[in-house]
N, CA, C and O of each residue as an XYZ file, in Angstrom:
708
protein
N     -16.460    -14.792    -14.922
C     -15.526    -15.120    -13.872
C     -15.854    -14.283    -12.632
O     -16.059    -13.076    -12.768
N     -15.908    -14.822    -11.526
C     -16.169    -14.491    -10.063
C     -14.892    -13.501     -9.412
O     -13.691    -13.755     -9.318
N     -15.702    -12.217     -8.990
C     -13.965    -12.003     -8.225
C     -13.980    -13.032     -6.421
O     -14.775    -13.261     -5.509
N     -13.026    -13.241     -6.669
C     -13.038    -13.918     -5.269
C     -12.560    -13.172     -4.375
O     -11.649    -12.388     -4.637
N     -13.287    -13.325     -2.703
C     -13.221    -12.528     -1.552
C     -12.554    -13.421     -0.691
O     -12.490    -14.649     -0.628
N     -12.048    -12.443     -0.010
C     -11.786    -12.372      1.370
C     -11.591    -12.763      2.316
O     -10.596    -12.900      3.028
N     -13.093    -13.079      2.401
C     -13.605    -12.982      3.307
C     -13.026    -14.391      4.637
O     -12.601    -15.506      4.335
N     -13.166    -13.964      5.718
C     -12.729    -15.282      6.311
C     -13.687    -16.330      6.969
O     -14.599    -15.843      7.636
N     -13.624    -17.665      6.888
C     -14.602    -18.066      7.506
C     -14.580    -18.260      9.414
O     -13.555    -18.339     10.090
N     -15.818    -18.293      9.868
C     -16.107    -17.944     11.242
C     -17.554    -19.116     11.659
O     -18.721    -19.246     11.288
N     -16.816    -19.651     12.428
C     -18.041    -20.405     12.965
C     -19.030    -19.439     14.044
O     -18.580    -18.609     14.834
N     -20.184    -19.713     13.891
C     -21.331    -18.824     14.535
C     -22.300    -20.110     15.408
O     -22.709    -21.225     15.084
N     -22.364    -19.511     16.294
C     -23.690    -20.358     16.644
C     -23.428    -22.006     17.414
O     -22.541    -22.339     18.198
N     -24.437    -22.731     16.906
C     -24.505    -24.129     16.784
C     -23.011    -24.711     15.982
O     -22.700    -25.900     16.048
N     -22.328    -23.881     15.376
C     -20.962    -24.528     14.517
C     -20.426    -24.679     15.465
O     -19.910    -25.794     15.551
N     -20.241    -23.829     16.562
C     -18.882    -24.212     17.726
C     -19.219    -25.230     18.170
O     -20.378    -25.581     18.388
N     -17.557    -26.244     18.488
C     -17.964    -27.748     19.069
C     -17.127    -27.476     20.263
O     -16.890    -28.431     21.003
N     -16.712    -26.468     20.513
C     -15.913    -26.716     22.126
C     -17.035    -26.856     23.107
O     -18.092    -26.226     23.108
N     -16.489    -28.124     24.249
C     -17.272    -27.845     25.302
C     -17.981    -26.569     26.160
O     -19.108    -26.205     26.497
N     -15.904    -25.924     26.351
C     -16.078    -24.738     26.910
C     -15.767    -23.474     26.412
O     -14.679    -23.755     25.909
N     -15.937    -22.187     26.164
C     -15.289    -21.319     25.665
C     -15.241    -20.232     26.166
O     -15.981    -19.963     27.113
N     -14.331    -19.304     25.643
C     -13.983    -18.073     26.474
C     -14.684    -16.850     25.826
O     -14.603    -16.585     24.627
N     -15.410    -16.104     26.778
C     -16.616    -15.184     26.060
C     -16.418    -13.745     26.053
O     -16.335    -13.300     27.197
N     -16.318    -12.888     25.153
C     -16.131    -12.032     24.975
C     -17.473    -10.895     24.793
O     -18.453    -11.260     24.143
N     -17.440     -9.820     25.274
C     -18.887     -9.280     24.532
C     -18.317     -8.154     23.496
O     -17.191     -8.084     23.003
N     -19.653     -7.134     23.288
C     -19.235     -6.334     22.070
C     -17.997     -5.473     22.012
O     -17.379     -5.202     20.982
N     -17.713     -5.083     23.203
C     -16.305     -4.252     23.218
C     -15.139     -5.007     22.996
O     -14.046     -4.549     22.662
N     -15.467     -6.365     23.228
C     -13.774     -6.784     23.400
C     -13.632     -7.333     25.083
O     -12.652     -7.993     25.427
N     -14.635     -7.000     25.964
C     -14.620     -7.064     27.270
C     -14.866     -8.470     28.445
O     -15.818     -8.589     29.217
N     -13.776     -9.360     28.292
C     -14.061    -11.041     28.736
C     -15.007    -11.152     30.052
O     -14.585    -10.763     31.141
N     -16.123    -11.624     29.923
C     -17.470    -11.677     30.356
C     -16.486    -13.398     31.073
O     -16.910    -13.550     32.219
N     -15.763    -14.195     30.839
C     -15.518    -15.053     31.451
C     -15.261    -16.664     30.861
O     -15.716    -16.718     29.719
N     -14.785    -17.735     31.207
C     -15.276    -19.282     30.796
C     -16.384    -19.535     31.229
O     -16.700    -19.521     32.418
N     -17.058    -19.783     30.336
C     -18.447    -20.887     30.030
C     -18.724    -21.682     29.356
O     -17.928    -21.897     28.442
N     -19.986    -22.546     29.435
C     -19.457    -23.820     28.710
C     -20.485    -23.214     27.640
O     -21.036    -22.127     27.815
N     -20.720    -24.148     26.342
C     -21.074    -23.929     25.537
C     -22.500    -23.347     25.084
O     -22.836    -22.390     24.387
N     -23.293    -24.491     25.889
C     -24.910    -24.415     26.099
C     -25.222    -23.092     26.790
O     -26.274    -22.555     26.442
N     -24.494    -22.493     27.693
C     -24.919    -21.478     28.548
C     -24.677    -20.200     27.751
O     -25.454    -19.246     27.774
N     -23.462    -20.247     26.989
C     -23.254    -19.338     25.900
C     -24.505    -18.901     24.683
O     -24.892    -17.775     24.369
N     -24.896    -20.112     24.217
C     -25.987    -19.798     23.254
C     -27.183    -19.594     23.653
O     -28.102    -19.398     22.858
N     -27.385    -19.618     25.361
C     -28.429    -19.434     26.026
C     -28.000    -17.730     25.994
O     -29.021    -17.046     25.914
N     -27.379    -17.330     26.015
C     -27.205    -15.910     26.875
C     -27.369    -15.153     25.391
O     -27.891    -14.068     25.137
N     -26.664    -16.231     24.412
C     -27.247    -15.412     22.886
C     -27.921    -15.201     22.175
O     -27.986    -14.323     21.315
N     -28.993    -16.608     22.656
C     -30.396    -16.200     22.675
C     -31.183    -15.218     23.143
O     -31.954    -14.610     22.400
N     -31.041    -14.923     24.659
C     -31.870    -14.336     25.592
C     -31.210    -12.699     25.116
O     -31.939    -11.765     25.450
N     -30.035    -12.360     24.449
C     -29.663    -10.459     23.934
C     -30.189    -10.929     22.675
O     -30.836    -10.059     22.091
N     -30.139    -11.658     22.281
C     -30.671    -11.825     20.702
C     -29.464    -11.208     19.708
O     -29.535    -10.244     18.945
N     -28.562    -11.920     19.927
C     -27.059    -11.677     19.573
C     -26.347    -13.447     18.885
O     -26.907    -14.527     19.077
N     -25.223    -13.271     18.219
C     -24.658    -14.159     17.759
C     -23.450    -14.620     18.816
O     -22.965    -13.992     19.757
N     -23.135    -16.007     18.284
C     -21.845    -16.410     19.248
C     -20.584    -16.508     17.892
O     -20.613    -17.385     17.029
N     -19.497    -15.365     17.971
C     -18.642    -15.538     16.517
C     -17.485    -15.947     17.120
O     -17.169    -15.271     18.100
N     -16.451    -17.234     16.706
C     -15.657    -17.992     16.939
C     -14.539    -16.809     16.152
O     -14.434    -16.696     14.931
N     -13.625    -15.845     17.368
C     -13.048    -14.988     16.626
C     -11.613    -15.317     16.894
O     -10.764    -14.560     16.422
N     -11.088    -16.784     17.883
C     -10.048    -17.364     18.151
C     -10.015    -19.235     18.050
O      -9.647    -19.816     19.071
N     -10.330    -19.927     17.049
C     -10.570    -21.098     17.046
C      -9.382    -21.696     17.599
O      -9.662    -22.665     18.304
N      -7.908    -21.398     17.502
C      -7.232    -22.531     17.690
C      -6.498    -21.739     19.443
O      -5.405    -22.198     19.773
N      -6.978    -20.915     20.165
C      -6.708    -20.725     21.278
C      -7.556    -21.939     22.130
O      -8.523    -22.559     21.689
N      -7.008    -22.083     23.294
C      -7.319    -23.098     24.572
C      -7.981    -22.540     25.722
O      -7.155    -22.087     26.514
N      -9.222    -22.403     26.115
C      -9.987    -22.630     25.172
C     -10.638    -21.529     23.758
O     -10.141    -20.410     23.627
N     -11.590    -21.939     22.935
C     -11.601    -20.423     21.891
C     -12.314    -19.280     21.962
O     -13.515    -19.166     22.206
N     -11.759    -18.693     21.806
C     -12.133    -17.729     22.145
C     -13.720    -17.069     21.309
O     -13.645    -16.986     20.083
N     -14.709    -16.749     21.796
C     -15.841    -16.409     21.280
C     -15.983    -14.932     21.722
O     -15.354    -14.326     22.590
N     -17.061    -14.471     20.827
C     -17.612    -13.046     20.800
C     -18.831    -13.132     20.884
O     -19.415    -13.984     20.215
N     -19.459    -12.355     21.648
C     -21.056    -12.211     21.532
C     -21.396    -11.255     21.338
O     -21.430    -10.427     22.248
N     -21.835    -10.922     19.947
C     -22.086     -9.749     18.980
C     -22.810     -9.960     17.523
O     -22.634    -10.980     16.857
N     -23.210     -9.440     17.326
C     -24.725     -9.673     16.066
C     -23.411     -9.589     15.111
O     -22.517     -8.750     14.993
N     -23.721    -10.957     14.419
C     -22.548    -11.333     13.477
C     -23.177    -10.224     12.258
O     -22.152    -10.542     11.656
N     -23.754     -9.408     11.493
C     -23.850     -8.525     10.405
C     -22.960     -7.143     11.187
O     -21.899     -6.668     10.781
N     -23.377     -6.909     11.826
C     -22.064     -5.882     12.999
C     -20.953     -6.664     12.471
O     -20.426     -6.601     11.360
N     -20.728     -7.312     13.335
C     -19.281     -8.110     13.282
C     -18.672     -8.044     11.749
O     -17.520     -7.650     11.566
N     -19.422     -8.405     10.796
C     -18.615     -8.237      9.333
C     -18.427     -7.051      8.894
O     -17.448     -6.840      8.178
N     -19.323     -6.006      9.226
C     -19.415     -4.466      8.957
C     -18.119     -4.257      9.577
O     -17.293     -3.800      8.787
N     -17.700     -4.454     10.743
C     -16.679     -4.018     11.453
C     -15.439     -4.579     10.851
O     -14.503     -3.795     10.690
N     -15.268     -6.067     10.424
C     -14.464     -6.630      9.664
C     -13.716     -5.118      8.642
O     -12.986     -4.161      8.897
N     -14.476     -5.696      7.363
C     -14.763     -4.757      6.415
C     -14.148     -3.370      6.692
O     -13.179     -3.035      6.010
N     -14.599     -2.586      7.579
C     -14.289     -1.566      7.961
C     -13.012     -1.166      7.927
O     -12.470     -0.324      7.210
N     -12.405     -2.141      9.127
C     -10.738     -2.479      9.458
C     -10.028     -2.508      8.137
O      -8.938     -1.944      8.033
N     -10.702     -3.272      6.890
C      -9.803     -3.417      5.628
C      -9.848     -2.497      5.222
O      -8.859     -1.779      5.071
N     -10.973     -2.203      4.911
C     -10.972     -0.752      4.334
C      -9.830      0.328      4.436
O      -9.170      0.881      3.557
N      -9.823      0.444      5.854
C      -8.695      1.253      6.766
C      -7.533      1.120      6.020
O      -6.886      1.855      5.274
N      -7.415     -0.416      6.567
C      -5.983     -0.498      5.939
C      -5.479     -0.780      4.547
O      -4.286     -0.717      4.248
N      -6.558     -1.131      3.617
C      -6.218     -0.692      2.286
C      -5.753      1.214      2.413
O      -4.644      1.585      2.027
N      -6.632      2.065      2.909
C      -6.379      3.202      2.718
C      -4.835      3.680      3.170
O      -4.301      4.691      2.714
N      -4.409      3.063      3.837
C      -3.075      3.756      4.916
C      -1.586      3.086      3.727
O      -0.411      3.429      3.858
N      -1.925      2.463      3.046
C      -0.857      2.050      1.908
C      -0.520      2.313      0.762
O      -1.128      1.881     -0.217
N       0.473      3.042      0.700
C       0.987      3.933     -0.261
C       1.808      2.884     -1.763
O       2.745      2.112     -1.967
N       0.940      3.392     -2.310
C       1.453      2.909     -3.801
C       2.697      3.510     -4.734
O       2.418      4.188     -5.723
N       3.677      3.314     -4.481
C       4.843      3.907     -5.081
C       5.025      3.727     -6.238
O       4.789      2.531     -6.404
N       5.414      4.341     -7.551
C       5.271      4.191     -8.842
C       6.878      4.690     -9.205
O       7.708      5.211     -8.460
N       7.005      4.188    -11.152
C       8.472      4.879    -11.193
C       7.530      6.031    -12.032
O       6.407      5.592    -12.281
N       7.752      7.292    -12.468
C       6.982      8.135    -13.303
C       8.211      8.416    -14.211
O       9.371      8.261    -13.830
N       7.891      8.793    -15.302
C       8.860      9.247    -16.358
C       9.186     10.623    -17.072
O       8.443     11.027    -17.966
N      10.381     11.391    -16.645
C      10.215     12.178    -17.952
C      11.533     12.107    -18.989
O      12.659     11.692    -18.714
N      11.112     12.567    -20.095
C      11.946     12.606    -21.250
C      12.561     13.878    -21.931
O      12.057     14.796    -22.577
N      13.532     13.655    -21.636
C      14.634     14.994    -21.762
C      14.815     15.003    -23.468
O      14.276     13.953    -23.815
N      15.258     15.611    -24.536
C      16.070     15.591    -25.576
C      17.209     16.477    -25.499
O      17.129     17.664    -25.183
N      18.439     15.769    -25.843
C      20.489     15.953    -26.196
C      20.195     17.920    -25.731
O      20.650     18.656    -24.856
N      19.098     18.123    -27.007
C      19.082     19.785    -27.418
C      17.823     20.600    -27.239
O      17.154     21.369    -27.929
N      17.787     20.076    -25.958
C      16.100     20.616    -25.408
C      16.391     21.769    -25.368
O      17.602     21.990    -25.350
N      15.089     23.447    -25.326
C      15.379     24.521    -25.057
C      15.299     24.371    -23.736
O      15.068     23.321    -23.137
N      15.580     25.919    -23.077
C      15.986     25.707    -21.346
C      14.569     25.784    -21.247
O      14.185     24.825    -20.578
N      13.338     26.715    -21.726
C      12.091     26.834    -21.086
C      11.572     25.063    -20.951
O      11.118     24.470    -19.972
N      11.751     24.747    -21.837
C      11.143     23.180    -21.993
C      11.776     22.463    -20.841
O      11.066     21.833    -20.058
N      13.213     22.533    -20.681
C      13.953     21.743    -20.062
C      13.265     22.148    -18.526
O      12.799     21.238    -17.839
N      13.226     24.002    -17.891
C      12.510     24.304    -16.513
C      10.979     23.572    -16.732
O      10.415     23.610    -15.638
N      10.318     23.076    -17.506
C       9.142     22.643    -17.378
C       9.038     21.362    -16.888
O       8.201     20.855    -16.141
N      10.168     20.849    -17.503
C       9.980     19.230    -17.292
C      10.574     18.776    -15.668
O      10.203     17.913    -14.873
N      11.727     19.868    -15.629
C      12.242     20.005    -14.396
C      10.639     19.477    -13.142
O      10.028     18.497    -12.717
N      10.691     21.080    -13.077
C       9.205     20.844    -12.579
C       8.504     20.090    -12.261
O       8.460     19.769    -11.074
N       7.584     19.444    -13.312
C       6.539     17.999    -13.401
C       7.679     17.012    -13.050
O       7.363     15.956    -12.502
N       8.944     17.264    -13.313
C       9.390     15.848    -12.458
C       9.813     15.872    -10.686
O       9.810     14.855     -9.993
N      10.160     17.261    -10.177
C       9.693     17.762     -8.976
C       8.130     16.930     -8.290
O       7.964     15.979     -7.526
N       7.628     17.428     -8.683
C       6.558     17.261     -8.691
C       5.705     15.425     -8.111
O       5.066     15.007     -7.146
N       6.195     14.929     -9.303
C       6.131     13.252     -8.899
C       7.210     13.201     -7.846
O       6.775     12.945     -6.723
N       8.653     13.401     -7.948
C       9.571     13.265     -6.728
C       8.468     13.634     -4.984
O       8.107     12.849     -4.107
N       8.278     14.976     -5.118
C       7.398     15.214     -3.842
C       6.135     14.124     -3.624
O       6.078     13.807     -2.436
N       5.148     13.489     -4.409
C       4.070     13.007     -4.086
C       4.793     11.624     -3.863
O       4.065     10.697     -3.508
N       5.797     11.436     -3.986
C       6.579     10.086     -3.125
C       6.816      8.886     -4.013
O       6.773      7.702     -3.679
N       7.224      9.693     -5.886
C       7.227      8.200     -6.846
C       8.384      8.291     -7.080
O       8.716      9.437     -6.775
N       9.643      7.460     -7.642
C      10.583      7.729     -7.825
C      10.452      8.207     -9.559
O       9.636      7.910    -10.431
N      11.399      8.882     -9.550
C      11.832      9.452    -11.152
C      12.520      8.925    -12.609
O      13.591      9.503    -12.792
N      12.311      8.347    -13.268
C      12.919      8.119    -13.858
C      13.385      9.281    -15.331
O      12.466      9.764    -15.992
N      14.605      9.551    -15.624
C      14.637     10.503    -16.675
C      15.556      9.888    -18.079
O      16.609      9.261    -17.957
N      14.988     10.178    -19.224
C      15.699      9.239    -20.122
C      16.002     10.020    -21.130
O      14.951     10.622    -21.349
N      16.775     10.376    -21.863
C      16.771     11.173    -22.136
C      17.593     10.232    -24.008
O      18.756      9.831    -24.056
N      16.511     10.118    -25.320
C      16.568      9.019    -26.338
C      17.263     10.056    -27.572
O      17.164     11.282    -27.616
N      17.798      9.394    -28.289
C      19.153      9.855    -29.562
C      18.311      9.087    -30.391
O      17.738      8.001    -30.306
N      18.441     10.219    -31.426
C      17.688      9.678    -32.930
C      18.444     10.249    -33.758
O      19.117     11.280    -33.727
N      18.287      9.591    -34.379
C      19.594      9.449    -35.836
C      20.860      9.361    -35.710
O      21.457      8.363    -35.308
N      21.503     10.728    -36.153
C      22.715     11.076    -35.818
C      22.853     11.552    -34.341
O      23.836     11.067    -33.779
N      22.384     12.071    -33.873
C      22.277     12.487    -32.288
C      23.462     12.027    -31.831
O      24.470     12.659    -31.513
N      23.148     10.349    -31.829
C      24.093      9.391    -30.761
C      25.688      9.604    -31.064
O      26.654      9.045    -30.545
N      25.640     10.416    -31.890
C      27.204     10.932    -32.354
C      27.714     12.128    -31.247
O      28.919     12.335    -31.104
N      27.054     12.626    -30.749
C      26.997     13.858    -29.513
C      26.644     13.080    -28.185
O      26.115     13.817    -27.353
N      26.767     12.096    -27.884
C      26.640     11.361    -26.176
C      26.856     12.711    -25.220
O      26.112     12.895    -24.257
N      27.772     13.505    -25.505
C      28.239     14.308    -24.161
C      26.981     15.070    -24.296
O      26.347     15.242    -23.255
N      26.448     15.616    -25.531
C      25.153     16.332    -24.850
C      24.030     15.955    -23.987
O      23.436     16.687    -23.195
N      23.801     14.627    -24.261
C      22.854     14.113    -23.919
C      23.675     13.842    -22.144
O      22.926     13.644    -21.187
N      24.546     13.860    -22.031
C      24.972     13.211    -20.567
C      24.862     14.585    -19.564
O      24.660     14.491    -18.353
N      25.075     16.217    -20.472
C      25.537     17.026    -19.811
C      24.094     17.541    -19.442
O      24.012     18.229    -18.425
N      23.034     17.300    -20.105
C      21.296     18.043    -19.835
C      21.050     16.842    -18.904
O      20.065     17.058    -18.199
N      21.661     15.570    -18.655
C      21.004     14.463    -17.501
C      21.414     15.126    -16.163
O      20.789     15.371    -15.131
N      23.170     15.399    -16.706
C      23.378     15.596    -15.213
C      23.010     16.767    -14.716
O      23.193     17.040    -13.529
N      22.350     17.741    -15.720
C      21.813     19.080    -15.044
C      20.843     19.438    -14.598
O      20.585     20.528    -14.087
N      19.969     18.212    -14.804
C      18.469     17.650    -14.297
C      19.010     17.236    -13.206
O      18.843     18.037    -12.286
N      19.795     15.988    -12.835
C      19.807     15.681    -11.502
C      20.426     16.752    -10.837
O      20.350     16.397     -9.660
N      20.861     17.589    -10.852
C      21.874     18.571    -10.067
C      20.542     19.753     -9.817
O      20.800     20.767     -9.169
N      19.333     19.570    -10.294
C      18.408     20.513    -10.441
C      17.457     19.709     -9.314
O      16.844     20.398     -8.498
N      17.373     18.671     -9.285
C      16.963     17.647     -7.808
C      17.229     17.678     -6.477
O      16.508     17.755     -5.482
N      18.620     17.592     -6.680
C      19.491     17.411     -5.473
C      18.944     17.746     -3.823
O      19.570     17.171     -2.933
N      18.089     18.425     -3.524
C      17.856     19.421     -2.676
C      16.217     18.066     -2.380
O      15.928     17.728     -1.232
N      15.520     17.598     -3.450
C      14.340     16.950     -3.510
C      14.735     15.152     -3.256
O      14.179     14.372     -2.484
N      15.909     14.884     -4.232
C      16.006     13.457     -4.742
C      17.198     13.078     -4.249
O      17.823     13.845     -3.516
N      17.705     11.771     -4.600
C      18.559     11.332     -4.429
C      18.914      9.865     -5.814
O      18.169      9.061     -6.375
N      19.921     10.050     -5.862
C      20.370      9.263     -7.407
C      20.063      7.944     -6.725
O      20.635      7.652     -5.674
N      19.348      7.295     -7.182
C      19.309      5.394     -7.255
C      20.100      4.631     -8.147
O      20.572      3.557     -7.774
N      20.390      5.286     -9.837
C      20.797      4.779    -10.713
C      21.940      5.969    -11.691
O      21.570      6.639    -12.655
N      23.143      5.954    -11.182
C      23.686      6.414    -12.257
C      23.160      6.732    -13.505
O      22.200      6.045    -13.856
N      23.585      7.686    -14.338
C      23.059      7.446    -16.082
C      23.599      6.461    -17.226
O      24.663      6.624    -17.823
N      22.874      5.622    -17.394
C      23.558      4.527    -17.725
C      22.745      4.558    -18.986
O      21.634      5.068    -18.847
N      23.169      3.960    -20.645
C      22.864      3.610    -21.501
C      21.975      2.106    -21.917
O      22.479      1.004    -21.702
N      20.857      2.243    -22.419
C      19.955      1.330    -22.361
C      19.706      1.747    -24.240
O      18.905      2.591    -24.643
N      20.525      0.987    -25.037
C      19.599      1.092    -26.457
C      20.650      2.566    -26.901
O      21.840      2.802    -26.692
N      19.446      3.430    -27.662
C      19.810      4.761    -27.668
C      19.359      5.282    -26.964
O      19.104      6.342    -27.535
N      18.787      5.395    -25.372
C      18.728      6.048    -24.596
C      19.490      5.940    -23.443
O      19.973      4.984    -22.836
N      19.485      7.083    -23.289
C      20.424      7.334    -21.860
C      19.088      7.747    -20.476
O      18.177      8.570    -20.556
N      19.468      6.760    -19.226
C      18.268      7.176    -18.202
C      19.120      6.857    -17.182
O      20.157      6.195    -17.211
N      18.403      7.562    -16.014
C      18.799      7.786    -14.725
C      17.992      7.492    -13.887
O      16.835      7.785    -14.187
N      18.197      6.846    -12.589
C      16.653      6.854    -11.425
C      16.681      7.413    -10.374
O      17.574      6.952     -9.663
N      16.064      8.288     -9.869
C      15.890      9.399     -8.933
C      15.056      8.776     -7.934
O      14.101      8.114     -8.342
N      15.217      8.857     -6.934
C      14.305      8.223     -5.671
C      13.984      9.799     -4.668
O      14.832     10.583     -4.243
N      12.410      9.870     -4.508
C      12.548     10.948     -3.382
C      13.254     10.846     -1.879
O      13.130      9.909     -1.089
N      13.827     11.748     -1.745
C      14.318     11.962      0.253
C      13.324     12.134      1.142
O      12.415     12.951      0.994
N      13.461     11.322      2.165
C      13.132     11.538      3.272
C      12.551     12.701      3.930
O      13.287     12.787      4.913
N      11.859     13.482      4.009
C      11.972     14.980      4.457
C      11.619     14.624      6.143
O      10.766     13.949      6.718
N      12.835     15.517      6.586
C      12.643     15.258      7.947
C      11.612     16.748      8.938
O      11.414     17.826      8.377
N      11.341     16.598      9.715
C      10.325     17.301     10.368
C      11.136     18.220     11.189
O      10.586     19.032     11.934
């Protein structure tokens, strides 16, 4: 199976059928209306491409620029902006009713931690066996995790019961400048 691209198509050259078109050179810089023939004359004579980079403008708009440039530059731009987009995740940690406190400051922590790099939190905190006979423990180590946030997070989700677990969703704050 093929991954499929992208990519967009671009008439070059001999593809353009407008009479007249509007000419652009490598900067971006409108060189003027001309008609068609005189265009591929002038892209002949730099030894440059004609790239159709506005087809449905009146008239379209063309570029005169060595179309392997032109896709490099494409490309480039995505690149960019793949990079500038932040992938937000939920991350998880898992509390137990009768965690010790060192365990409990650890997890604290690593869930700090995802809160700052900008994922929201989720904390769940699961009853096995008899456990679920003690709910208040398990509610009183949730809410002492979020109260251990407060300053980082902000509650999205009450602690609400799912099964035998009890979870909460923490969203990071804003930090202002």
């Amino acid at each position: 199976m093929r991954k499929k691209t992208n990519s967009k198509f671009y008439r070059l050259n001999y593809q353009i059928t407008a009479p007249s078109i509007r000419l652009l050179d490598e900067e971006g810089k409108q060189i003027g209306l001309i008609d068609r023939q005189e265009a591929l004359r002038r892209a002949q004579t730099e030894e440059k491409d004609l790239v159709e980079i506005g087809p449905n403008a009146n008239p379209p708009v063309v570029k005169l620029i060595d179309f392997k440039k032109f896709k490099y530059l494409e490309e480039k731009k995505a690149r960019e902006a793949r990079k500038s987009v932040k992938h937000v995740g939920i991350k998880e940690i898992r509390l137990s009713p009768f965690i010790g406190e060192h365990d409990f400051k650890t997890r604290v922590l690593k869930g700090e931690s995802f809160l700052k790099s900008g994922n929201q939190l989720k904390i769940s905190v699961p009853f096995r066996g008899r456990e679920i006979a003690h709910k208040e423990f398990g509610m009183n180590i949730i809410r002492k995790a979020i109260n251990s946030y407060l300053s980082v997070a902000k509650v999205i989700r009450e602690p609400y019961f799912e099964g035998k677990v009890l979870i909460s969703l923490l969203g990071p704050v804003k930090q202002s400048l």
